[in-house]
mmCIF file of the N, C-alpha and C atoms, coordinates in Angstrom:
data_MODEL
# 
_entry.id   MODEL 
# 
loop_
_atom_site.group_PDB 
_atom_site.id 
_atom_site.type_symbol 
_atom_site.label_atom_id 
_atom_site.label_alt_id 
_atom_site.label_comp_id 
_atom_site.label_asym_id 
_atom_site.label_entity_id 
_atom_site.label_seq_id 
_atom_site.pdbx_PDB_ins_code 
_atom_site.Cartn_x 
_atom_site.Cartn_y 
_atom_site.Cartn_z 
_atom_site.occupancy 
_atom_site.B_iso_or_equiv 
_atom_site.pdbx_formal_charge 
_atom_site.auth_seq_id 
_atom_site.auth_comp_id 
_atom_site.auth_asym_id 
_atom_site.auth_atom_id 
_atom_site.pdbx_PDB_model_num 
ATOM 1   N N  . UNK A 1 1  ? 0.846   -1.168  0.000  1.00 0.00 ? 1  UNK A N  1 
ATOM 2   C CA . UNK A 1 1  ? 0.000   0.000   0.000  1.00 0.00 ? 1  UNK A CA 1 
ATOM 3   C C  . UNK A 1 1  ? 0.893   1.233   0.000  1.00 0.00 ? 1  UNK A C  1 
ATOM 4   N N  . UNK A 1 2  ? 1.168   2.255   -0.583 1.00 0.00 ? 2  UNK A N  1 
ATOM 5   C CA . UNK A 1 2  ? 1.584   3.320   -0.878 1.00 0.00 ? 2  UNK A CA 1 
ATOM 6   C C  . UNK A 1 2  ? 1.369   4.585   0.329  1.00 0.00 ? 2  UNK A C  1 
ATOM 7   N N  . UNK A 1 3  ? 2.546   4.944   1.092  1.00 0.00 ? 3  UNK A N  1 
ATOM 8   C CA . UNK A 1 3  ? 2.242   5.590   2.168  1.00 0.00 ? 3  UNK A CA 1 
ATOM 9   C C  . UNK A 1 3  ? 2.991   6.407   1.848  1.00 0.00 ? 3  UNK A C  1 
ATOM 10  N N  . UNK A 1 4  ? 3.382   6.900   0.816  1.00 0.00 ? 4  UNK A N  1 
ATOM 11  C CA . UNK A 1 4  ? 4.265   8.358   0.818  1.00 0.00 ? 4  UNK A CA 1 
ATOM 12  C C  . UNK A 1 4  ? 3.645   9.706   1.291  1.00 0.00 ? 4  UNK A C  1 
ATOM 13  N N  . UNK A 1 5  ? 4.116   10.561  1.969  1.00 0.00 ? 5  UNK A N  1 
ATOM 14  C CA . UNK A 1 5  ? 3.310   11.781  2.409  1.00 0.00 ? 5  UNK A CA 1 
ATOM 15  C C  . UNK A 1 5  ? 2.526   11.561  3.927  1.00 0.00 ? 5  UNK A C  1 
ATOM 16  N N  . UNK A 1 6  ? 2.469   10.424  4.855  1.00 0.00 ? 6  UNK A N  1 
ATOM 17  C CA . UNK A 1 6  ? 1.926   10.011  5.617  1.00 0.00 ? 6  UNK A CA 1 
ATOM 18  C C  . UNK A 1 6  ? 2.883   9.390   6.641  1.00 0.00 ? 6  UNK A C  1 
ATOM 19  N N  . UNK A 1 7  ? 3.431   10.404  7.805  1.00 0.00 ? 7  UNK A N  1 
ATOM 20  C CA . UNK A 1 7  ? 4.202   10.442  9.301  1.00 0.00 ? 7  UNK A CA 1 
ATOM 21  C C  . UNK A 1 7  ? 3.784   9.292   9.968  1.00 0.00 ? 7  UNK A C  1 
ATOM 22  N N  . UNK A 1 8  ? 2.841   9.239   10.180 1.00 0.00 ? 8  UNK A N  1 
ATOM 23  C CA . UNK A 1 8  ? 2.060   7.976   11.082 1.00 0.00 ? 8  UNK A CA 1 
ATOM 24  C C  . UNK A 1 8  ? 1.325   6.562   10.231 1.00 0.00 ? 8  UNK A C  1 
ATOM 25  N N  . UNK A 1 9  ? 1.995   5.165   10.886 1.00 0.00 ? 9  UNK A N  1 
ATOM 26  C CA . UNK A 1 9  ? 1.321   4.293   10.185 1.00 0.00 ? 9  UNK A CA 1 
ATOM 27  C C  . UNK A 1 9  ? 0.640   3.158   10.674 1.00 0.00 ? 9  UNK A C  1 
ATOM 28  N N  . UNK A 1 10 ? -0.312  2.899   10.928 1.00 0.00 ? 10 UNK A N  1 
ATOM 29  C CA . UNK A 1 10 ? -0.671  1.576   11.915 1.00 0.00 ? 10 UNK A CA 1 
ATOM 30  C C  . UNK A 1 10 ? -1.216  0.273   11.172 1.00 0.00 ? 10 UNK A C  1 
ATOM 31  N N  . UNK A 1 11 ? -0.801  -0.426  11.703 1.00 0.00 ? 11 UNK A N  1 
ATOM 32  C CA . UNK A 1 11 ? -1.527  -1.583  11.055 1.00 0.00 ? 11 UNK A CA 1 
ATOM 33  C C  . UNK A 1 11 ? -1.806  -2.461  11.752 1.00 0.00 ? 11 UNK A C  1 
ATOM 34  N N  . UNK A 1 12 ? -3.549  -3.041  11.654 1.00 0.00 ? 12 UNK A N  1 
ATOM 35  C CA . UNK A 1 12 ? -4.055  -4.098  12.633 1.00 0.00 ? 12 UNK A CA 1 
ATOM 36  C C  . UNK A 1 12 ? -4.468  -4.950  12.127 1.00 0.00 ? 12 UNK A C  1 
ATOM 37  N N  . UNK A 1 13 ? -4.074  -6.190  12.554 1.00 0.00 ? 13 UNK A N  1 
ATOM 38  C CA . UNK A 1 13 ? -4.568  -7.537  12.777 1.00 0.00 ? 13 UNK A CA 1 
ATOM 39  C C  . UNK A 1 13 ? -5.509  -8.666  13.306 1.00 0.00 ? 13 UNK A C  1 
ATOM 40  N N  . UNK A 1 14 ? -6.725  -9.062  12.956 1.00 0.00 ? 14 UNK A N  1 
ATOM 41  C CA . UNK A 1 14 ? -7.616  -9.756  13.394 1.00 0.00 ? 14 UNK A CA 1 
ATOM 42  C C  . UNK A 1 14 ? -7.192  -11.233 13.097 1.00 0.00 ? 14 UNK A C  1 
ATOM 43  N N  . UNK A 1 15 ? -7.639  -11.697 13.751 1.00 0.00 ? 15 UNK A N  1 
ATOM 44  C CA . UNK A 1 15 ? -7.310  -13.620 13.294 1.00 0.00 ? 15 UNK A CA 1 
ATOM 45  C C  . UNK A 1 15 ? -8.200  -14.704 14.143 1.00 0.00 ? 15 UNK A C  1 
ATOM 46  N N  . UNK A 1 16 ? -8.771  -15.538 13.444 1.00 0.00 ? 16 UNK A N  1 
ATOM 47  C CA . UNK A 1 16 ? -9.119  -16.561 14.412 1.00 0.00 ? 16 UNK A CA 1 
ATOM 48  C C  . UNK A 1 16 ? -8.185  -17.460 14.577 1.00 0.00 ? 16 UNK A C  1 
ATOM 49  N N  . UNK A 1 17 ? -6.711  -17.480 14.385 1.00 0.00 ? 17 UNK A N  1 
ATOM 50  C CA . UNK A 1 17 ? -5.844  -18.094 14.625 1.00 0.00 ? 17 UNK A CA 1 
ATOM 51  C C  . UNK A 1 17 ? -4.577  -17.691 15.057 1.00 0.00 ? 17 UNK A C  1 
ATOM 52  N N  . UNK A 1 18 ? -4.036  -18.325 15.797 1.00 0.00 ? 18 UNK A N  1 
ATOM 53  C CA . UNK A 1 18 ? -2.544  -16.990 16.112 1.00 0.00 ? 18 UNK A CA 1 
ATOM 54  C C  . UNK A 1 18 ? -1.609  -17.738 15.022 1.00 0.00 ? 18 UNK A C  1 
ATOM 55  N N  . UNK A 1 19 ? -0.490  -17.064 14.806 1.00 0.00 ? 19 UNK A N  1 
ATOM 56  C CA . UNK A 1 19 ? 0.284   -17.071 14.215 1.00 0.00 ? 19 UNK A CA 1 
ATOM 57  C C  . UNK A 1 19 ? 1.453   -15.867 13.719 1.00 0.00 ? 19 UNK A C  1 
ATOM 58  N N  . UNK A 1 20 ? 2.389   -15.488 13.158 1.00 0.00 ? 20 UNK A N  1 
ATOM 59  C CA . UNK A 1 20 ? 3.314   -14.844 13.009 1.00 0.00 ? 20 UNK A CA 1 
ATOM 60  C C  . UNK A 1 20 ? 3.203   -13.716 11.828 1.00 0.00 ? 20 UNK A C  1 
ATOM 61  N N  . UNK A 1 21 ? 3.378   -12.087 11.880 1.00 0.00 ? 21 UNK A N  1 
ATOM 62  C CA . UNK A 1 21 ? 3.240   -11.351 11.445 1.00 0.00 ? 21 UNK A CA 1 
ATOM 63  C C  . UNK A 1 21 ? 4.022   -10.410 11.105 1.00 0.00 ? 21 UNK A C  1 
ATOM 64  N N  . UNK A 1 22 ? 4.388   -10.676 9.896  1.00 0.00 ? 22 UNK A N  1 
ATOM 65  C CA . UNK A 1 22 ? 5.178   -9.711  9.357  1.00 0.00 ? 22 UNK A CA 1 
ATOM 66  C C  . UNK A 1 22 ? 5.290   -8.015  8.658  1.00 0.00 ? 22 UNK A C  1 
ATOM 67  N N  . UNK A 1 23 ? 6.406   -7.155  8.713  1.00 0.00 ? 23 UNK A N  1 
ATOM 68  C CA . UNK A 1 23 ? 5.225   -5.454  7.944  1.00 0.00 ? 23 UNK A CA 1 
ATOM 69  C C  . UNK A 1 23 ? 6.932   -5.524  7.264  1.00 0.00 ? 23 UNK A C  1 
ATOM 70  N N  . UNK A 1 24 ? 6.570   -5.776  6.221  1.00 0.00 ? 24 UNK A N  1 
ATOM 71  C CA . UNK A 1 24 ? 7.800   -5.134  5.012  1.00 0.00 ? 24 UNK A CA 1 
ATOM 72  C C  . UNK A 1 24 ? 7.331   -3.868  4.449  1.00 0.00 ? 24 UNK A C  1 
ATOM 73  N N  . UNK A 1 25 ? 8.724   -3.155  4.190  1.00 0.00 ? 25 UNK A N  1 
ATOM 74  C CA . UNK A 1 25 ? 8.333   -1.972  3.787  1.00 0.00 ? 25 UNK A CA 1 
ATOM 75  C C  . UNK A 1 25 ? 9.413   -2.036  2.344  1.00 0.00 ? 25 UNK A C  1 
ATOM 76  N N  . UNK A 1 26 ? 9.293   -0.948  1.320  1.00 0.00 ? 26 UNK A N  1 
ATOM 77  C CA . UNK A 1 26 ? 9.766   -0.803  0.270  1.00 0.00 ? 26 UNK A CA 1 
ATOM 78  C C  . UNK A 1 26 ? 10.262  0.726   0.377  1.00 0.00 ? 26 UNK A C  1 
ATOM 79  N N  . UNK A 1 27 ? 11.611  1.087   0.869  1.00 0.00 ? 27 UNK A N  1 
ATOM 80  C CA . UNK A 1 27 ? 11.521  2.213   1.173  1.00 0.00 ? 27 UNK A CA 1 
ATOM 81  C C  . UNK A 1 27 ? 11.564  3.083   0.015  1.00 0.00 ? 27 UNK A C  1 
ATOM 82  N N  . UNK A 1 28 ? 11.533  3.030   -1.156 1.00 0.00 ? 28 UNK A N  1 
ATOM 83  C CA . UNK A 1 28 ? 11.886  4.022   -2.033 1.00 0.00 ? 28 UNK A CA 1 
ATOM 84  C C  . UNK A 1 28 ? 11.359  3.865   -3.225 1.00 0.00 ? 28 UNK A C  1 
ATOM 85  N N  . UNK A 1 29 ? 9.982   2.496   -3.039 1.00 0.00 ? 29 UNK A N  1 
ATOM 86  C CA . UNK A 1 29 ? 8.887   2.617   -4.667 1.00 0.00 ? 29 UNK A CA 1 
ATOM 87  C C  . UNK A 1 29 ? 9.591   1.579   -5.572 1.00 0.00 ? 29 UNK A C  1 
ATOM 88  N N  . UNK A 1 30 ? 10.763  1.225   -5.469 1.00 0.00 ? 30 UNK A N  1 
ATOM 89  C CA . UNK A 1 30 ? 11.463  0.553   -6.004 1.00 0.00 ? 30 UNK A CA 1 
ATOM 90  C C  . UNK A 1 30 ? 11.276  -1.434  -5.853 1.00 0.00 ? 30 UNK A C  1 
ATOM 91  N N  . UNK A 1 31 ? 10.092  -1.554  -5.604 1.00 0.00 ? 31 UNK A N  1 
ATOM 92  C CA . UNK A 1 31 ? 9.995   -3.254  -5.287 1.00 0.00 ? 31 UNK A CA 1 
ATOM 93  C C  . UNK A 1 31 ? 10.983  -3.791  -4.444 1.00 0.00 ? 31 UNK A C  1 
ATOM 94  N N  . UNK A 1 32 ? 12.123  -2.556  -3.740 1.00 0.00 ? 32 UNK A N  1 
ATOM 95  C CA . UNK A 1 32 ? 12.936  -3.633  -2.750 1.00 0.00 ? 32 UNK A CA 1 
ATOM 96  C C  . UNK A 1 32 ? 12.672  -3.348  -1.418 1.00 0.00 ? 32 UNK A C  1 
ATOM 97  N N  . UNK A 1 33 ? 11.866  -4.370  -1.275 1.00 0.00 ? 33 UNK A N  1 
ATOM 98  C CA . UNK A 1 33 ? 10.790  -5.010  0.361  1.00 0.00 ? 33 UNK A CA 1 
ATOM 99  C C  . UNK A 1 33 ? 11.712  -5.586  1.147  1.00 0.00 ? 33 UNK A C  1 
ATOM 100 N N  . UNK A 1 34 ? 11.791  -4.797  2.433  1.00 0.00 ? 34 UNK A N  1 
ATOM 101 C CA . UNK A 1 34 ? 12.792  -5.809  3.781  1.00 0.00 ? 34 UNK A CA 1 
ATOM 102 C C  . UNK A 1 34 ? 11.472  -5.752  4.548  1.00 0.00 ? 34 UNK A C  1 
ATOM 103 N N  . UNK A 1 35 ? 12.250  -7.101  5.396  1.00 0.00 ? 35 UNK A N  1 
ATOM 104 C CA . UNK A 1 35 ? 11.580  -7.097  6.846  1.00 0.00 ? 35 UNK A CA 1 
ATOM 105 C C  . UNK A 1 35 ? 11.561  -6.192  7.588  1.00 0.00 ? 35 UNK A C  1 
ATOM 106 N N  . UNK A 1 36 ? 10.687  -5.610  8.093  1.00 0.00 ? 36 UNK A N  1 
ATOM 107 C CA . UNK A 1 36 ? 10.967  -4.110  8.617  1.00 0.00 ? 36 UNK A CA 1 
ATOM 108 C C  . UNK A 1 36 ? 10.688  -4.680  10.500 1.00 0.00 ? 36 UNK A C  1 
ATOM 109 N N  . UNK A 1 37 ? 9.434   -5.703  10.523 1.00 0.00 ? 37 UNK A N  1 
ATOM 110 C CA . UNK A 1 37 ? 9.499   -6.155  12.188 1.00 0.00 ? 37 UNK A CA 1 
ATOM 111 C C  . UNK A 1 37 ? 8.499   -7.121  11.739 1.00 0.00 ? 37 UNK A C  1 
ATOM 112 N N  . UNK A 1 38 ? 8.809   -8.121  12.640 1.00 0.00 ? 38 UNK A N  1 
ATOM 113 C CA . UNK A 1 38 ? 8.114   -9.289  12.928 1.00 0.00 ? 38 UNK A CA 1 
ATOM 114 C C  . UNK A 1 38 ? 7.348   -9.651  14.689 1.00 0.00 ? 38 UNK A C  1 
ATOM 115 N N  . UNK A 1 39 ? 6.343   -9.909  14.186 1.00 0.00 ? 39 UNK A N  1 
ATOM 116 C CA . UNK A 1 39 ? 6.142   -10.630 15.859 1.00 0.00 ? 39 UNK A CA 1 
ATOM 117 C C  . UNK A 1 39 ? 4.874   -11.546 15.941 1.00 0.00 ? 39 UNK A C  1 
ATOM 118 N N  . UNK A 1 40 ? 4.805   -12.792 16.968 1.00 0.00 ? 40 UNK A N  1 
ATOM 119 C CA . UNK A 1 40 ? 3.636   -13.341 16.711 1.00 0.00 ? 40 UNK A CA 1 
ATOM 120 C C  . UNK A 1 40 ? 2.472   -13.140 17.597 1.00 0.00 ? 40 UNK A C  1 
ATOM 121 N N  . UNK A 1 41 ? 1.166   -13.485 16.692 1.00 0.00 ? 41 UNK A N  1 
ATOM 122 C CA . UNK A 1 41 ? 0.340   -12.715 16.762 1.00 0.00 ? 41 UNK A CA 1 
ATOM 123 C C  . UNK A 1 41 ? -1.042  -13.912 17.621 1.00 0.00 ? 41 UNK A C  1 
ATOM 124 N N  . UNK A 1 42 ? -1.880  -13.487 18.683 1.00 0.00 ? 42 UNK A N  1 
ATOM 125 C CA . UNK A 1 42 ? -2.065  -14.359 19.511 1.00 0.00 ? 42 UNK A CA 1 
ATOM 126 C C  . UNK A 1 42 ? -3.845  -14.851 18.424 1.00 0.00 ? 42 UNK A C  1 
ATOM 127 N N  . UNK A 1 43 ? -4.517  -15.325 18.591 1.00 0.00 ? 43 UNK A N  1 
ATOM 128 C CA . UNK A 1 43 ? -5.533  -16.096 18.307 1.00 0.00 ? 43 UNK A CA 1 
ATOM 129 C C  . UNK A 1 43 ? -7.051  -14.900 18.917 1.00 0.00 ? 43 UNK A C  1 
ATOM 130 N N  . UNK A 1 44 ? -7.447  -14.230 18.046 1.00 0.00 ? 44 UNK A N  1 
ATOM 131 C CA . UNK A 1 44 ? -9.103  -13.707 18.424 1.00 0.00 ? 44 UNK A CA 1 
ATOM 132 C C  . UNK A 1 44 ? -8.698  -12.245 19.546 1.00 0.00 ? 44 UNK A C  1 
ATOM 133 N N  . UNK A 1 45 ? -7.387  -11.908 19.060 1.00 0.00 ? 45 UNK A N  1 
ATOM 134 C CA . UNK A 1 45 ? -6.973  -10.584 19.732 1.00 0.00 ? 45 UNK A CA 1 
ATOM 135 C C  . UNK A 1 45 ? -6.329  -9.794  18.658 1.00 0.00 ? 45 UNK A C  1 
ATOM 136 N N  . UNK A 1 46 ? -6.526  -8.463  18.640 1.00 0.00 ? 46 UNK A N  1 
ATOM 137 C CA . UNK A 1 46 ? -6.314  -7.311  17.776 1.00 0.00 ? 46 UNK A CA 1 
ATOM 138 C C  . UNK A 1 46 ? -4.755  -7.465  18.004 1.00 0.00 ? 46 UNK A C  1 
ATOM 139 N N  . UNK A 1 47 ? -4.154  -7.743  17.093 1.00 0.00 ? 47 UNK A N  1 
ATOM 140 C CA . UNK A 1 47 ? -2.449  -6.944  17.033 1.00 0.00 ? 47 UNK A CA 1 
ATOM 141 C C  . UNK A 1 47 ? -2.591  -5.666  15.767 1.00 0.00 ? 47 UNK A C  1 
ATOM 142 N N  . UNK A 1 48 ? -1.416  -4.974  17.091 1.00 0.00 ? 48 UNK A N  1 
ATOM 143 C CA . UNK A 1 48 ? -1.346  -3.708  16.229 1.00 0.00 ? 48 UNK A CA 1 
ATOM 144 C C  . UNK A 1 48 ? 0.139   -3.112  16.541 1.00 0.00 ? 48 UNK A C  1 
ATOM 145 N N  . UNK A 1 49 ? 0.519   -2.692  15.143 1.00 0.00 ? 49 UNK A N  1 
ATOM 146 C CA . UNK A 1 49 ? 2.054   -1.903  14.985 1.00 0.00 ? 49 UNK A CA 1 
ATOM 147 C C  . UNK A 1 49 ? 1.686   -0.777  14.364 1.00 0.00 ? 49 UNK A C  1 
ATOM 148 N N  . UNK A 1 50 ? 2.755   0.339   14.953 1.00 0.00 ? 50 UNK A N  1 
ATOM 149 C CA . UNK A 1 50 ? 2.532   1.975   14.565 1.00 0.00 ? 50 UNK A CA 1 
ATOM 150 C C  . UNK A 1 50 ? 3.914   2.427   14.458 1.00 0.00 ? 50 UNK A C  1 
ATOM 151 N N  . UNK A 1 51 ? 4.277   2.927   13.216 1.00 0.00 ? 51 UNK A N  1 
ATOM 152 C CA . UNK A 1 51 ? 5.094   3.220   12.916 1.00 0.00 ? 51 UNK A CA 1 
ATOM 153 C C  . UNK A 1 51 ? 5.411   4.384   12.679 1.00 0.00 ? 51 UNK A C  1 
ATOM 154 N N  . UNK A 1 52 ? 6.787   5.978   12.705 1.00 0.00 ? 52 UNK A N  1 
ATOM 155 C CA . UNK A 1 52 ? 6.713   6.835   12.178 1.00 0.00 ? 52 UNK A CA 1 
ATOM 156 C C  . UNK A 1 52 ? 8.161   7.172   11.316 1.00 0.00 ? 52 UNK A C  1 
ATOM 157 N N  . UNK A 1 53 ? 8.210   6.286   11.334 1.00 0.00 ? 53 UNK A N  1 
ATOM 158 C CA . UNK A 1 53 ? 9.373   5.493   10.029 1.00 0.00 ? 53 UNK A CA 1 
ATOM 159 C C  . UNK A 1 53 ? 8.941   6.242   8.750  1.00 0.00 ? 53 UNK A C  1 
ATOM 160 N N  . UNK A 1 54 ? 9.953   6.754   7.921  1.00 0.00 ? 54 UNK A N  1 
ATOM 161 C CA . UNK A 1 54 ? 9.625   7.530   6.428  1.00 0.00 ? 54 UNK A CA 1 
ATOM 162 C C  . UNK A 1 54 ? 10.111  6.599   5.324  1.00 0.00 ? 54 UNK A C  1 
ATOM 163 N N  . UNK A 1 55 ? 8.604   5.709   4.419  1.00 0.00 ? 55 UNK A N  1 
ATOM 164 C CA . UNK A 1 55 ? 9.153   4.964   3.381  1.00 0.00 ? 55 UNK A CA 1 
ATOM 165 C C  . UNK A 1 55 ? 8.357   5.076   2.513  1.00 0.00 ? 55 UNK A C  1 
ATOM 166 N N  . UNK A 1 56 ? 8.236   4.367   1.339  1.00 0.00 ? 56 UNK A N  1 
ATOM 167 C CA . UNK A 1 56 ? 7.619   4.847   0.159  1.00 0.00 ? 56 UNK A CA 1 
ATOM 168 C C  . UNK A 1 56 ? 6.044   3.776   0.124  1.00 0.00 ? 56 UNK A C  1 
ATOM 169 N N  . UNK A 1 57 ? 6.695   2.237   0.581  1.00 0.00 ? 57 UNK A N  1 
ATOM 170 C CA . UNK A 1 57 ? 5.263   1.521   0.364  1.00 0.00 ? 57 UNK A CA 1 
ATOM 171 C C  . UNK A 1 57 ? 5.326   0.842   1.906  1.00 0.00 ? 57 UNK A C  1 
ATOM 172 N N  . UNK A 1 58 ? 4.439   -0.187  2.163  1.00 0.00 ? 58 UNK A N  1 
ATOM 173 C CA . UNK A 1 58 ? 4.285   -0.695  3.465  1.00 0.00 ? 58 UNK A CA 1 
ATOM 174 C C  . UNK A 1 58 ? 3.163   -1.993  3.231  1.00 0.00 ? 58 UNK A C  1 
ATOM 175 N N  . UNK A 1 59 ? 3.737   -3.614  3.253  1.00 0.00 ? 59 UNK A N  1 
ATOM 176 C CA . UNK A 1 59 ? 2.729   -4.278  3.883  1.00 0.00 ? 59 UNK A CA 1 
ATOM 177 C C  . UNK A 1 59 ? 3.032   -5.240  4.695  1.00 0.00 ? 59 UNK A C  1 
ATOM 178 N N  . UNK A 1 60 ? 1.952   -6.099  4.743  1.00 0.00 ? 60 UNK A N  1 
ATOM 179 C CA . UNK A 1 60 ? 1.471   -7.070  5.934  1.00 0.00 ? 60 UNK A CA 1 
ATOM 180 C C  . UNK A 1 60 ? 1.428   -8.349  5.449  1.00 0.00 ? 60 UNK A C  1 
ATOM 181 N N  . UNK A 1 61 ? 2.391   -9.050  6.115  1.00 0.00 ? 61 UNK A N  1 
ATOM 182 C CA . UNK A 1 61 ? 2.256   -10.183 5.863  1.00 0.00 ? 61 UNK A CA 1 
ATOM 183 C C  . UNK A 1 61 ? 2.240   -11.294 6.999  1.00 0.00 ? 61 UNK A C  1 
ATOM 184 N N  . UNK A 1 62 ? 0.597   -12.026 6.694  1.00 0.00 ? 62 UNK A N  1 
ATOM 185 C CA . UNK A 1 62 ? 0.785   -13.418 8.227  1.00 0.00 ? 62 UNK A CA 1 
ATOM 186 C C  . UNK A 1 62 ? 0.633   -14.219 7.761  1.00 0.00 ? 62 UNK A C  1 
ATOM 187 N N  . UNK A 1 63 ? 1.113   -15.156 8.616  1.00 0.00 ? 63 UNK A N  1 
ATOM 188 C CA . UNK A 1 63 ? 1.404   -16.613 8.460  1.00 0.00 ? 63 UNK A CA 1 
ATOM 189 C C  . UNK A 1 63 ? 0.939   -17.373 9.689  1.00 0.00 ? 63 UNK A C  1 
ATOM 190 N N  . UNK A 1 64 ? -0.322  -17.790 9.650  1.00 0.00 ? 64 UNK A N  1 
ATOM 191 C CA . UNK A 1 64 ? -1.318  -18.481 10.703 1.00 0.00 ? 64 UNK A CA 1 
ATOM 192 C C  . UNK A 1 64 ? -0.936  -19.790 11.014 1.00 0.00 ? 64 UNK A C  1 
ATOM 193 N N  . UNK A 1 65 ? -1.324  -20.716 11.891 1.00 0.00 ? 65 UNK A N  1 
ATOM 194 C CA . UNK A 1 65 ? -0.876  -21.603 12.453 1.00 0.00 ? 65 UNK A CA 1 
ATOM 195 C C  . UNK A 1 65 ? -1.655  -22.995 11.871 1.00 0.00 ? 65 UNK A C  1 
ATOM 196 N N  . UNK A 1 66 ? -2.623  -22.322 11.449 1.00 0.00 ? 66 UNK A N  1 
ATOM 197 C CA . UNK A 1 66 ? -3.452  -22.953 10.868 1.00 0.00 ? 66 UNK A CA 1 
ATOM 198 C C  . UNK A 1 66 ? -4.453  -22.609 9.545  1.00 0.00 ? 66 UNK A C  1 
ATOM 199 N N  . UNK A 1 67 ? -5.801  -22.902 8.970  1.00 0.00 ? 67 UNK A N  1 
ATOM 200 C CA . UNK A 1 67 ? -6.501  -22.642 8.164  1.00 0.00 ? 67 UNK A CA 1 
ATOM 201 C C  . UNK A 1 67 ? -7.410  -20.891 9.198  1.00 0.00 ? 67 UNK A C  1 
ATOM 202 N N  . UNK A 1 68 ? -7.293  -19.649 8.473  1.00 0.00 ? 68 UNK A N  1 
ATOM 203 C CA . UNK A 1 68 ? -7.541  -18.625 9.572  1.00 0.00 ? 68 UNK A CA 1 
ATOM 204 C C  . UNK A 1 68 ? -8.567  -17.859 8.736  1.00 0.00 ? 68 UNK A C  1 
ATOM 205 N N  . UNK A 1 69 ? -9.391  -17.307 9.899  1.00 0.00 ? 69 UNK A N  1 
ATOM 206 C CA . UNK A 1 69 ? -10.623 -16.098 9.121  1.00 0.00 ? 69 UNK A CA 1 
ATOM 207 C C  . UNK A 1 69 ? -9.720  -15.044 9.297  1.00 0.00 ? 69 UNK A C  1 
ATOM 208 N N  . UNK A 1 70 ? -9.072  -14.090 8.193  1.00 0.00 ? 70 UNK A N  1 
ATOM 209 C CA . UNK A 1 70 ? -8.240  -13.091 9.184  1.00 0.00 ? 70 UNK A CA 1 
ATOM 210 C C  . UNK A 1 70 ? -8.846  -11.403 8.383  1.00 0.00 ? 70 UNK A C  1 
ATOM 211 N N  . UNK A 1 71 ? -8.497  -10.701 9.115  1.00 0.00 ? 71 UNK A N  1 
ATOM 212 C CA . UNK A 1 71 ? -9.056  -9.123  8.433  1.00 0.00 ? 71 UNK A CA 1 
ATOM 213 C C  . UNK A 1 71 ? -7.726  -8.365  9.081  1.00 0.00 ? 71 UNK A C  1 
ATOM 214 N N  . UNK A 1 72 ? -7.468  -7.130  8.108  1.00 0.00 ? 72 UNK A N  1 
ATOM 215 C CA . UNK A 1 72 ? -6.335  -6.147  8.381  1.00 0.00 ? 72 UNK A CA 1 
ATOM 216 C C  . UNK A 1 72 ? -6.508  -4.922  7.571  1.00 0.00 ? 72 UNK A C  1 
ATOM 217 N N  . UNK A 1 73 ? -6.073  -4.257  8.704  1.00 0.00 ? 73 UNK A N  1 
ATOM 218 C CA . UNK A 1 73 ? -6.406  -2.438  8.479  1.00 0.00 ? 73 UNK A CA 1 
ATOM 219 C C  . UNK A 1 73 ? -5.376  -1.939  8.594  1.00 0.00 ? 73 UNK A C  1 
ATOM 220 N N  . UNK A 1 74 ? -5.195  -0.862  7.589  1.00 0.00 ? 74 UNK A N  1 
ATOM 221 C CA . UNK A 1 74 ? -3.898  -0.015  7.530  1.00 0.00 ? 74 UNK A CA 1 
ATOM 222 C C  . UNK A 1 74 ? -4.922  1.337   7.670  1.00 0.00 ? 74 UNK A C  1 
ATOM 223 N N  . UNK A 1 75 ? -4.191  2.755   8.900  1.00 0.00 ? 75 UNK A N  1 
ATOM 224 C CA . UNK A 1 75 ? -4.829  3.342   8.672  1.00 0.00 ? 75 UNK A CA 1 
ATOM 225 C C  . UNK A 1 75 ? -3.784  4.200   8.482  1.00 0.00 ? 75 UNK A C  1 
ATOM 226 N N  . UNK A 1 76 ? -3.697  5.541   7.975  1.00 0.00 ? 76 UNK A N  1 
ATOM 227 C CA . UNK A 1 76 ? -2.758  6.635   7.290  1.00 0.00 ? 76 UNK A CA 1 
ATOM 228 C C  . UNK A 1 76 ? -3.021  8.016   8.252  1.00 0.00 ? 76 UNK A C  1 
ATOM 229 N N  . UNK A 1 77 ? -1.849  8.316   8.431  1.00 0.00 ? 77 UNK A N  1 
ATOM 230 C CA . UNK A 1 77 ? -2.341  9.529   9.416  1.00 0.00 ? 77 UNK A CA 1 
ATOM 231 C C  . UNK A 1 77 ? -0.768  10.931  8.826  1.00 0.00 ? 77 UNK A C  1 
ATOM 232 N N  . UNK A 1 78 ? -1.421  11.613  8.690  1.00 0.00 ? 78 UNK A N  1 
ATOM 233 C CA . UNK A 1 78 ? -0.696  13.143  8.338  1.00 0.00 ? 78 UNK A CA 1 
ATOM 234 C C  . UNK A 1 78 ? 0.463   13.353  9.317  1.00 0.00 ? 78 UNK A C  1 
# 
């Protein structure tokens, strides 16, 4: 997702399963994505990371423990 122009970044995590969550970022538009932080993520509880890190794109990537209902919100803040 494209966050250029945007200081503040959060991103949340729903899951009916826990498992491990990754936020790569692309700092410069250029398709080159690092691991930016990892951590795992518990089962039917909101995880959330906020960042004010300056990069060009930003996503989310999980990896559930199992078969998962999952939903995720990026919200953008000035």
């Amino acid at each position: 997702m494209p966050c250029t122009g945007f200081s503040r970044k959060t991103v949340y995590l729903l899951s009916t399963q826990g498992g491990n969550a990754y936020v790569e970022i692309d700092p410069v538009g250029q398709n080159q994505w690092n691991e930016f932080y990892g951590e795992k993520v518990a089962a039917n509880k909101f995880w959330k990371y906020t960042t004010n890190e300056g990069f060009d794109r930003i996503r989310l990537k999980f990896a559930p423990i199992k078969n998962a209902k999952t939903s995720a919100w990026l919200i953008l803040e000035k």
